[in-house]
DRENTORKOL-3810 file (N, C-alpha, C; in nm, 4 decimals):
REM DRENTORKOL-3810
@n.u->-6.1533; n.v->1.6816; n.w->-3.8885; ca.u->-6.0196; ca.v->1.6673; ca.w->-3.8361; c.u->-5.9197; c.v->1.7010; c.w->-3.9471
@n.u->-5.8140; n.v->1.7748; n.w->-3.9278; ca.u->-5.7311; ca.v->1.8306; ca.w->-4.0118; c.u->-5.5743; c.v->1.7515; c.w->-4.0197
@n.u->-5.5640; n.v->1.6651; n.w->-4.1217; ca.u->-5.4848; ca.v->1.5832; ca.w->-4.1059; c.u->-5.3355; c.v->1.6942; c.w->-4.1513
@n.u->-5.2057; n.v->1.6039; n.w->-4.0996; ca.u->-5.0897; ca.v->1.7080; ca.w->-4.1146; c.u->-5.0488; c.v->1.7066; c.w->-4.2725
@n.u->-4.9994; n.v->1.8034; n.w->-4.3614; ca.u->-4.9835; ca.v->1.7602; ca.w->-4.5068; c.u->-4.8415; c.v->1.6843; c.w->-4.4961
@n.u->-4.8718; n.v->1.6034; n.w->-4.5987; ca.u->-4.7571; ca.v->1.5376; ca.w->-4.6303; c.u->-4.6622; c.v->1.5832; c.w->-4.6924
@n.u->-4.5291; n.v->1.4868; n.w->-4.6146; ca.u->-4.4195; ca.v->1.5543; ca.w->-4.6625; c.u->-4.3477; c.v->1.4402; c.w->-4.7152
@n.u->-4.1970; n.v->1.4775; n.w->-4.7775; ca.u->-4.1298; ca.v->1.3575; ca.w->-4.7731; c.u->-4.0500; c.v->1.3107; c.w->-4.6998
@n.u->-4.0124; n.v->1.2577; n.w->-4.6441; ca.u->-3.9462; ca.v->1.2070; ca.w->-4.5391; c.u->-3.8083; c.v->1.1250; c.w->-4.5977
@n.u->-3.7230; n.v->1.1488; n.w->-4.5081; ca.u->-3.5596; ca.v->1.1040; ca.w->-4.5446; c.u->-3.5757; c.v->1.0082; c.w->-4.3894
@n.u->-3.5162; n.v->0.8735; n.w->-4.4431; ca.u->-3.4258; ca.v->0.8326; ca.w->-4.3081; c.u->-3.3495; c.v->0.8453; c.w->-4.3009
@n.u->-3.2931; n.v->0.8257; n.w->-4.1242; ca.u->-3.1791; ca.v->0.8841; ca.w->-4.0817; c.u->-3.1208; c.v->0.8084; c.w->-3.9685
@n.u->-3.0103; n.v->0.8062; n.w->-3.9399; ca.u->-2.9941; ca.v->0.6763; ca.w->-3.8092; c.u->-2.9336; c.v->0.7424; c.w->-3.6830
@n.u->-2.9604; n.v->0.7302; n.w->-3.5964; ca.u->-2.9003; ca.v->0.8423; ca.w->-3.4750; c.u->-2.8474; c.v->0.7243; c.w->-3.3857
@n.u->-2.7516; n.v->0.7068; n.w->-3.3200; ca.u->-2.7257; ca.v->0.6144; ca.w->-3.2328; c.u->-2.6777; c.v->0.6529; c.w->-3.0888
@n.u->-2.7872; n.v->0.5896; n.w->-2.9769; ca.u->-2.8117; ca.v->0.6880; ca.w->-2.8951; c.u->-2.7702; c.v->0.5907; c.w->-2.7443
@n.u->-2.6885; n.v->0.6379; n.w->-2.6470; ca.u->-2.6762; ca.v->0.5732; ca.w->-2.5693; c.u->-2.7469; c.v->0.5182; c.w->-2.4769
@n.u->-2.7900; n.v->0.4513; n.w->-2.3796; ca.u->-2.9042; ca.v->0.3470; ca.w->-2.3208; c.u->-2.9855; c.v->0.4968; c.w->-2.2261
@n.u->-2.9231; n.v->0.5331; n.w->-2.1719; ca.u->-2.9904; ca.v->0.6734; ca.w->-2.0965; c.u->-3.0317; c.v->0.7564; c.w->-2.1968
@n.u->-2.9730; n.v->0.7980; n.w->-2.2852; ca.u->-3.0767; ca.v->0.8787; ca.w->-2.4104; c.u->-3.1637; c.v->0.7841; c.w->-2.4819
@n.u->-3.1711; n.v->0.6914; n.w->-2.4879; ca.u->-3.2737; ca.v->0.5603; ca.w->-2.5149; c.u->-3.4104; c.v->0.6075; c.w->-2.4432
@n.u->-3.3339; n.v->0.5291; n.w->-2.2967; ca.u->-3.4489; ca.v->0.5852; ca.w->-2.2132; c.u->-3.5513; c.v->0.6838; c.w->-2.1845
@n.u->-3.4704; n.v->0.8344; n.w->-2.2284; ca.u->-3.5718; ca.v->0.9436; ca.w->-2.2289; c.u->-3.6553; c.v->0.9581; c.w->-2.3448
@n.u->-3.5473; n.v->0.9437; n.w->-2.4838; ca.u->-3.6682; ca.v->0.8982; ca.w->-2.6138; c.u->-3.7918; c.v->0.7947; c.w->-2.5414
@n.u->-3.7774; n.v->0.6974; n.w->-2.5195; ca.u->-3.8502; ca.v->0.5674; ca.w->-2.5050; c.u->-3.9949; c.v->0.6807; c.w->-2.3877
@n.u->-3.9078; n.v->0.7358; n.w->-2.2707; ca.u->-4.0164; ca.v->0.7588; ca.w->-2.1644; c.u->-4.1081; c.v->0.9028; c.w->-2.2291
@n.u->-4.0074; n.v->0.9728; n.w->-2.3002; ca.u->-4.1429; ca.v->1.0719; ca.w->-2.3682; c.u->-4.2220; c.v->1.0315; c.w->-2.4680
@n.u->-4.1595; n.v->0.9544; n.w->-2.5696; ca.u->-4.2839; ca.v->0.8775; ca.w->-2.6619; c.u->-4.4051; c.v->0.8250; c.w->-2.5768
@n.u->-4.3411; n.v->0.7511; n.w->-2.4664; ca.u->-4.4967; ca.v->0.7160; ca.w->-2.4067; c.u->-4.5639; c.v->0.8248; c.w->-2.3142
@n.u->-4.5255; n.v->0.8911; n.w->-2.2632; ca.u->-4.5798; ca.v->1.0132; ca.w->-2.2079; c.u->-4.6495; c.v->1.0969; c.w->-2.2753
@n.u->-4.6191; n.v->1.1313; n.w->-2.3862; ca.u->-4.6839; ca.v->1.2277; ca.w->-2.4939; c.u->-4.7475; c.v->1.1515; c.w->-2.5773
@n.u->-4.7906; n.v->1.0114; n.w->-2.5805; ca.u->-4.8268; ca.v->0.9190; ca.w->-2.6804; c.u->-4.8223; c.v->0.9582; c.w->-2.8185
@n.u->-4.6856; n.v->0.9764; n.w->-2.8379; ca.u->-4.6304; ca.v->0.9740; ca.w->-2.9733; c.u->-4.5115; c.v->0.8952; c.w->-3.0183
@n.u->-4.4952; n.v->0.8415; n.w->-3.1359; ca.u->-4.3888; ca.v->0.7581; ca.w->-3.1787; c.u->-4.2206; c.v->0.8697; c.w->-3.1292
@n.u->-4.0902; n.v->0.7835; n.w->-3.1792; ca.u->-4.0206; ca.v->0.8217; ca.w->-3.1144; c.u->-3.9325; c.v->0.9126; c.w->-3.2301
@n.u->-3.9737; n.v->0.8305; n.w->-3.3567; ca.u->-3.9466; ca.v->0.9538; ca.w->-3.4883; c.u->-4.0364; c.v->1.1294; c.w->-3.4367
@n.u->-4.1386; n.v->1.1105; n.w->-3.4201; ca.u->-4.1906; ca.v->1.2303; ca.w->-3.4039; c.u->-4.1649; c.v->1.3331; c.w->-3.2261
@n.u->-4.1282; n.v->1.2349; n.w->-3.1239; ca.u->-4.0322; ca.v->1.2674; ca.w->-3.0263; c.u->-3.9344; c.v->1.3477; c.w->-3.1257
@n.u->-3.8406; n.v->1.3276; n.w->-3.1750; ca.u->-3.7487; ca.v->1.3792; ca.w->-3.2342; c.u->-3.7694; c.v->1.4820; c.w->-3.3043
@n.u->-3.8684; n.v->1.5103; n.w->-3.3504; ca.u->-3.9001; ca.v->1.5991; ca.w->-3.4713; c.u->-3.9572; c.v->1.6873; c.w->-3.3719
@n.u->-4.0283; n.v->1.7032; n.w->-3.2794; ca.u->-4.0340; ca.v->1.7956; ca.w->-3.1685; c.u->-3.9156; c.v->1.8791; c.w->-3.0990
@n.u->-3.8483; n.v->1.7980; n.w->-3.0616; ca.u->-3.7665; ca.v->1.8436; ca.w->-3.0124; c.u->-3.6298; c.v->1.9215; c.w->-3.0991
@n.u->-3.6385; n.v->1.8802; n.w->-3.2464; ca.u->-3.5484; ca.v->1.9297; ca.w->-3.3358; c.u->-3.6256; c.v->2.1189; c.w->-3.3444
@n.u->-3.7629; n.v->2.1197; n.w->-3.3825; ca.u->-3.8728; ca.v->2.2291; ca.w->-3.3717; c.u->-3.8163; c.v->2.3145; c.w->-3.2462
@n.u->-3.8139; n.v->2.2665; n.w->-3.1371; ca.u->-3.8066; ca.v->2.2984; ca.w->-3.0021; c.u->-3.6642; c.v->2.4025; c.w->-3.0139
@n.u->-3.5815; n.v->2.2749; n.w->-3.0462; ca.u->-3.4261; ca.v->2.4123; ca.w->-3.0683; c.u->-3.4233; c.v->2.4776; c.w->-3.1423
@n.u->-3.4840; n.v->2.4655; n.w->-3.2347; ca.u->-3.4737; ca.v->2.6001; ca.w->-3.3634; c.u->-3.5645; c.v->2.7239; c.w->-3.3372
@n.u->-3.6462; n.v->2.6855; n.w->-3.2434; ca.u->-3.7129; ca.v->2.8088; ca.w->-3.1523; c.u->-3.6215; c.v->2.8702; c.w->-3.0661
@n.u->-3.5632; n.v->2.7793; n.w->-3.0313; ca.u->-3.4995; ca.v->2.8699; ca.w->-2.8779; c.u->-3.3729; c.v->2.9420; c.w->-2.9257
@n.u->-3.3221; n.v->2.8892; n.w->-3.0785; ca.u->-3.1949; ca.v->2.9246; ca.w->-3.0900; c.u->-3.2462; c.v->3.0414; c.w->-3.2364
@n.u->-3.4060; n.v->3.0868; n.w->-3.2432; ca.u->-3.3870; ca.v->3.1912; ca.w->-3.2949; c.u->-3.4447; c.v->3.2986; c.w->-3.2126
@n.u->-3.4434; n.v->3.2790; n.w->-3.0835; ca.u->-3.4872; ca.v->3.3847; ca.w->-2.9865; c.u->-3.3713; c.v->3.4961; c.w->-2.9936
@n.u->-3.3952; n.v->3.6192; n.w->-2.9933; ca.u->-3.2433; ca.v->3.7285; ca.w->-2.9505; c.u->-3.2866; c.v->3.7238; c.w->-2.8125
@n.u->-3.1845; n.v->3.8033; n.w->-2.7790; ca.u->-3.2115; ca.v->3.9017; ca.w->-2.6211; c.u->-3.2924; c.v->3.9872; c.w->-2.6099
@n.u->-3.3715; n.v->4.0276; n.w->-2.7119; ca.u->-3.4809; ca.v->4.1166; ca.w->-2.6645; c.u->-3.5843; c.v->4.0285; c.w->-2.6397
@n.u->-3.5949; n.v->3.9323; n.w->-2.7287; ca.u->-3.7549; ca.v->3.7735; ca.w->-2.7572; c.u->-3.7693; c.v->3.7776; c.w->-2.6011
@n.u->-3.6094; n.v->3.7305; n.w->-2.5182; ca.u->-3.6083; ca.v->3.6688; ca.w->-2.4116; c.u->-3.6615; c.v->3.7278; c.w->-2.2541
@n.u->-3.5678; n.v->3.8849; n.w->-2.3006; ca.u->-3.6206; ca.v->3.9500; ca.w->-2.2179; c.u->-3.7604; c.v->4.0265; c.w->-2.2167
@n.u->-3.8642; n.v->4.0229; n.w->-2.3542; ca.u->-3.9752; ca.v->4.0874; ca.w->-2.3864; c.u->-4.0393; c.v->4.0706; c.w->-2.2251
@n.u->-4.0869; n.v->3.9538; n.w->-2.1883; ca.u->-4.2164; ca.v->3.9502; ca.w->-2.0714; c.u->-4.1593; c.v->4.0279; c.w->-1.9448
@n.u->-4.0062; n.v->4.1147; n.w->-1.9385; ca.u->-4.0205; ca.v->4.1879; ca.w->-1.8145; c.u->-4.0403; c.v->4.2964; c.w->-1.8534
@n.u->-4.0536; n.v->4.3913; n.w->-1.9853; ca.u->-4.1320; ca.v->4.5128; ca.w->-2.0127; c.u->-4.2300; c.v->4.5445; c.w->-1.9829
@n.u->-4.1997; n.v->4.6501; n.w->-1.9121; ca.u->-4.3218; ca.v->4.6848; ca.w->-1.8119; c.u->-4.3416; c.v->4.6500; c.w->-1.6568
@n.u->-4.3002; n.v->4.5306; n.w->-1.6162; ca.u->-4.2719; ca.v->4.4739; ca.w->-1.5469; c.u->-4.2333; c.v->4.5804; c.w->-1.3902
@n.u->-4.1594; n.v->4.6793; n.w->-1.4193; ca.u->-4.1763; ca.v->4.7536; ca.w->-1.3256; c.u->-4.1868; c.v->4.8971; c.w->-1.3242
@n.u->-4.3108; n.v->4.8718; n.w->-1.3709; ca.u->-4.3755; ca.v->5.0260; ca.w->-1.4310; c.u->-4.4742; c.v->5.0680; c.w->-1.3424
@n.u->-4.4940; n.v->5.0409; n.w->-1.1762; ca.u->-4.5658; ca.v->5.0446; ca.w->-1.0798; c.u->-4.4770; c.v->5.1625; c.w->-0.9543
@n.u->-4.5918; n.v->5.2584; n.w->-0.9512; ca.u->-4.5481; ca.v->5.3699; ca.w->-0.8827; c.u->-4.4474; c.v->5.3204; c.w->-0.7513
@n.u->-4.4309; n.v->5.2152; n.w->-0.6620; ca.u->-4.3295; ca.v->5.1991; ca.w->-0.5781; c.u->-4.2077; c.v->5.1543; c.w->-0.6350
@n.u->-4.1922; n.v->5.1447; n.w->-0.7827; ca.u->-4.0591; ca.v->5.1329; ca.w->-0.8084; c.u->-3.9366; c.v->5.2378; c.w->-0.8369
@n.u->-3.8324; n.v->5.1834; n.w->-0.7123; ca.u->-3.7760; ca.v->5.3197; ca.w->-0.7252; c.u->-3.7137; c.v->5.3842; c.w->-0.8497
@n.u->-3.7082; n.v->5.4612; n.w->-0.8328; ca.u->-3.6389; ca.v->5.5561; ca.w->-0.9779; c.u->-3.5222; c.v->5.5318; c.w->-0.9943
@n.u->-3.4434; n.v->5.5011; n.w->-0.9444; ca.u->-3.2944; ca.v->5.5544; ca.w->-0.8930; c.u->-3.2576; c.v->5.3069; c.w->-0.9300
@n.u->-3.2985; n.v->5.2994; n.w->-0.9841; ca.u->-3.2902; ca.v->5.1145; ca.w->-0.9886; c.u->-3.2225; c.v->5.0649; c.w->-1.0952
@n.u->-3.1713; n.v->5.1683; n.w->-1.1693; ca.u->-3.0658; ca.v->5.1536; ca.w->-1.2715; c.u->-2.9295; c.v->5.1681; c.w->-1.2069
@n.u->-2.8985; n.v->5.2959; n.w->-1.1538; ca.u->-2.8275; ca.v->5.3286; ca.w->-1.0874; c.u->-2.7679; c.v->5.2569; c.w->-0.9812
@n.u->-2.9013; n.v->5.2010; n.w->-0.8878; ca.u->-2.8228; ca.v->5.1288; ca.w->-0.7938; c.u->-2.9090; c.v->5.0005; c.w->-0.7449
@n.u->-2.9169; n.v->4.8897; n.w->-0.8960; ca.u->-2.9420; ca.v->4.7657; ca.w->-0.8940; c.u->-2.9110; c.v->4.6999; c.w->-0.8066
@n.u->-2.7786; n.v->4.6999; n.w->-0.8103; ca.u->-2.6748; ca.v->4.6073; ca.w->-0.6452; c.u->-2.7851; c.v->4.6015; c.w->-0.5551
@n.u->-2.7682; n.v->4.7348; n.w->-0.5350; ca.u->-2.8306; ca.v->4.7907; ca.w->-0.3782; c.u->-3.0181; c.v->4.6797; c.w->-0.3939
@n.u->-3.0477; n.v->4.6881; n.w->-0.4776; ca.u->-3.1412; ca.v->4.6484; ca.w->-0.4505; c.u->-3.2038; c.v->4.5091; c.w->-0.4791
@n.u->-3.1246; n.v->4.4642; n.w->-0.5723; ca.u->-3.1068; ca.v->4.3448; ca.w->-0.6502; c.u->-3.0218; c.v->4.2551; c.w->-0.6010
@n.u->-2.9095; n.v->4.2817; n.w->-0.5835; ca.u->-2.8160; ca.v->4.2094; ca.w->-0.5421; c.u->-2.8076; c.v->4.1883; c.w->-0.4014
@n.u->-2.8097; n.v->4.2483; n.w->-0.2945; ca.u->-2.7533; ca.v->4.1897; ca.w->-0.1311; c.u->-2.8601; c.v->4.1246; c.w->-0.1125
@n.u->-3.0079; n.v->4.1085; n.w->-0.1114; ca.u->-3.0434; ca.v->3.9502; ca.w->-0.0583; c.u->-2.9882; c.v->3.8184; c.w->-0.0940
@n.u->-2.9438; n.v->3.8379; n.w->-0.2246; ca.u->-2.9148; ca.v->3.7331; ca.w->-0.2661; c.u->-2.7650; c.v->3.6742; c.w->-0.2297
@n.u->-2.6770; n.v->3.7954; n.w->-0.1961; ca.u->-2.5637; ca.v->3.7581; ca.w->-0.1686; c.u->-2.6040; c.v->3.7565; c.w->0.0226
@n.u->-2.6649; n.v->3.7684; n.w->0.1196; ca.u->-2.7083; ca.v->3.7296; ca.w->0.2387; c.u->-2.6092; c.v->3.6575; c.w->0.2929
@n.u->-2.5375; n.v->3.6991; n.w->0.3989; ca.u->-2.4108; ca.v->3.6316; ca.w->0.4559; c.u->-2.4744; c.v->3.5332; c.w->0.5359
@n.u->-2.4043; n.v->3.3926; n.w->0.5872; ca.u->-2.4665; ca.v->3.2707; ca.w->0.6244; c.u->-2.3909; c.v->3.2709; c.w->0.7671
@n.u->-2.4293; n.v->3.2156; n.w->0.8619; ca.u->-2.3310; ca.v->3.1985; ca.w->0.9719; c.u->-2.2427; c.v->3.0961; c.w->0.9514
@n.u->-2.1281; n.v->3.1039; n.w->1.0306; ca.u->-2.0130; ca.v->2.9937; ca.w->0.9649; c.u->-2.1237; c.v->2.8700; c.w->1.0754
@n.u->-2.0965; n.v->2.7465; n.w->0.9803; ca.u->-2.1063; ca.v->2.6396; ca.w->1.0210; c.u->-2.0122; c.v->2.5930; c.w->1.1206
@n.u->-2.0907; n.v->2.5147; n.w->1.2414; ca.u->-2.0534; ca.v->2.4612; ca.w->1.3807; c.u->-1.9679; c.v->2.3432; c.w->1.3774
@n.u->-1.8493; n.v->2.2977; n.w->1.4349; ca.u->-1.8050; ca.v->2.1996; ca.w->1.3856; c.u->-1.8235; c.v->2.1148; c.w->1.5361
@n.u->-1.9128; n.v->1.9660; n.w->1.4768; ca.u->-1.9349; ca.v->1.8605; ca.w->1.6147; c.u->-1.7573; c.v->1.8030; c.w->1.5949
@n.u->-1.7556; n.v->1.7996; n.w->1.7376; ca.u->-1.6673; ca.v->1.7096; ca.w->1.8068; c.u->-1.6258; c.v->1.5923; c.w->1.8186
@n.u->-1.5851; n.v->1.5289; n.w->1.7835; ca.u->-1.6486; ca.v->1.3547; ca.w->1.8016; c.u->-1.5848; c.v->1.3176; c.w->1.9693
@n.u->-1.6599; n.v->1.2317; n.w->2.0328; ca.u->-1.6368; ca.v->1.1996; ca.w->2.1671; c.u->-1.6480; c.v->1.0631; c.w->2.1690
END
């Protein structure tokens, strides 16, 4: 078993309101880890995400539509193909009566 090397460690005091309590408190026990090392995860966690660029992020759709039914023309006219399902007009809502 490969123990973690030691480091030195600084304390530090964070003062955290009863709902951020709570989520420290419910992932320490979920992940059965103390709530110093909760923290130290999650400090890891943002310094990942906040050294991603826009390419890191967008890497996993390269390629992505490199399959002979994709049309050619999908730069050009994304909207058209991308966009109107999503904008899908709704019927106006019915208004009850009261009686």
């Amino acid at each position: 078993m490969t123990s973690r090397p030691k480091r030195v460690r600084e304390p530090i005091q964070v003062y955290l309101d009863g709902a951020e309590r709570s989520v420290l408190d419910r992932l320490a026990r979920d992940l059965a880890v103390s709530r110093a090392e909760v923290l130290r995860r999650g400090l890891d966690a943002l310094q990942r995400q906040r050294r991603l660029s826009v390419y890191d992020a967008l890497a996993p759709l390269i390629g992505v539509f490199g399959d002979a039914r994709t049309p050619t023309d999908l730069a050009e006219r994304h909207d058209d193909y991308l966009g109107r399902p999503a904008v899908a007009k709704k019927a106006p809502a019915s208004r009850r009566r009261s009686s």
